[in-house]
N, C-alpha and C positions, 0 to 999 in steps of 0.2 A: 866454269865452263859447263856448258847441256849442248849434250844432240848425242850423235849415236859418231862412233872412235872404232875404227878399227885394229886389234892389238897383234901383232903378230908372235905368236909361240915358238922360239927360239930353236927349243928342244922338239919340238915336232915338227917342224920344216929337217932340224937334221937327222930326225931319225925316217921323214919319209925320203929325204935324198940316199940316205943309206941302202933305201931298197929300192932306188930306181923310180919312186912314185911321185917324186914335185916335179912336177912341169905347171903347163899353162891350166890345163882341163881343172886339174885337181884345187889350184888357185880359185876357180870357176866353181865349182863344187863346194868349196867349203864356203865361198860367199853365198849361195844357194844356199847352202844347209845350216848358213849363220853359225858356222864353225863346227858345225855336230860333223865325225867320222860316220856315227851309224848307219847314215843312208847309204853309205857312198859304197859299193858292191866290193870296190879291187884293193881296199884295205884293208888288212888282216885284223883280224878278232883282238891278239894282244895289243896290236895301236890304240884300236875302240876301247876297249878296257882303260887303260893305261891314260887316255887323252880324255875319257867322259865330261861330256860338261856338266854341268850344274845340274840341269834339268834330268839330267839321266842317270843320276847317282839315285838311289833307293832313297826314299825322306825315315825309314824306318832303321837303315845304320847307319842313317848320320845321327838321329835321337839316342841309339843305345852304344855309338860312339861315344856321344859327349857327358852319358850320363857316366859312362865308367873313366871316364878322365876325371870327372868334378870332386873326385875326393883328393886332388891335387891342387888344386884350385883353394886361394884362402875365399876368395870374395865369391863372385859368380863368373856366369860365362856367357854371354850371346853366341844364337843359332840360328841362322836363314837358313831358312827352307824355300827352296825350288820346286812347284811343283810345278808339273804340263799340263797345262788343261784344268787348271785350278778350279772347282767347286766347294758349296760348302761341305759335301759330306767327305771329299778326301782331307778339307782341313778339317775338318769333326776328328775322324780319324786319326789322323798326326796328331792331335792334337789330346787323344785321349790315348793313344799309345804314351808319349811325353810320360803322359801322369800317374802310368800304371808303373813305370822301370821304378826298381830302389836300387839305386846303384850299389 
């Protein structure tokens, strides 16, 4: 199967009914913001935290994440990186960060 799937987040529908925030708008919002919390103004800080997507996690600890994991590892490990707005010099970057960690 290809095309684009929209997946609904279990845990984040119930933690914003928790606080009063699922209704319609917010449904509306997060299809607008392709699921990202951080545009959306009347969401609190530890939701955003908490729900980050891909694109908005640091590409610099998820690198020094997985390099201090790998000596748990017998083989190796795959690592996608998300960036926004990708060019070549943020992947230069990630990419020489990578190879400077000795775990």
């Amino acid at each position: 199967m290809s095309g684009d799937f929209t997946v609904v987040n279990a845990a984040l529908v119930r933690d914003l009914k928790k606080r009063g925030l699922w209704d319609e708008v917010m449904v509306s919002d997060l299809k607008y913001f392709d699921g990202s919390l951080g545009p959306i103004d009347r969401v609190p800080e530890d939701l955003k935290q908490l729900y980050a997507t891909s694109f908005e996690i640091d590409a610099t600890w998820l690198i020094q994440a997985a390099a201090r994991r790998q000596k748990w590892i017998d083989q190796a490990q795959s690592l996608n990186l998300y960036l926004s707005q990708a060019n070549g010099k943020k992947t230069r970057c990630s990419l020489s960060r990578s190879m400077a960690i000795r775990p």
